[in-house]
C-alpha positions, 0 to 999 in steps of 0.5 A: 731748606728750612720751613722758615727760609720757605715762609719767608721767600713766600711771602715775598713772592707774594707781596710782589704778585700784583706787581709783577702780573702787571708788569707782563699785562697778564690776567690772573685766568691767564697766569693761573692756567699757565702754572696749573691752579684755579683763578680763584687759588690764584686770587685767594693769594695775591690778595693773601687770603690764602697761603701759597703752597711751595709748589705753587711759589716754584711755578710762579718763580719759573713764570716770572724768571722766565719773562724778561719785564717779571725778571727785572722786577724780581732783580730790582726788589733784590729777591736773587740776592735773598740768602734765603733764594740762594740756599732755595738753590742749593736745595735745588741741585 
C-alpha cells in the first residue's frame, strides 16, 4: 500500500476519533491502555497535535470494528467503502 493511501485513511480515522470514543462512552485512559499507548499519545492525536503512527490506526481500526456502536459510525461515514480501506486489505491477506 502506498504511503498516501495511508495518510489519507489516517487522517480519516483521525477526524473521527472523538466521535467514535463517544459513541462507546470510553475515556481516552481507557482507550489508549487497550491498544498499548499513553493517554498523552492518545491525546496529542485526537486533537491532532501529533501524527498517527499506522501501527497505532491499525489497533484503533481493530478497537472500533470490534464494538458494534464504533462500527456502525465507521459504516456511516463510509470508511469501509474507501478504496483506500479496500486495498489497506488486500495489503493485509
Amino acid at each position: 500500500m502506498n504511503s498516501d493511501a495511508r495518510k489519507r485513511l489516517i487522517l480519516l480515522l483521525t477526524d473521527e476519533l472523538p466521535v467514535l470514543r463517544a459513541k462507546i462512552g470510553i475515556s481516552q485512559d481507557e482507550i489508549a491502555k487497550r491498544i498499548g499507548i499513553s493517554r498523552q499519545t492518545y491525546s496529542l492525536i485526537e486533537t491532532k497535535k501529533q501524527a498517527m503512527t499506522w501501527l497505532t490506526f491499525m489497533g484503533l481500526l481493530a478497537f472500533f470494528e470490534n464494538n458494534e456502536r464504533s462500527l456502525s459510525q465507521l459504516s456511516a461515514i463510509g470508511f469501509f467503502n474507501e478504496q483506500d480501506f479496500l486495498e489497506c486489505i488486500q495489503y493485509l491477506k
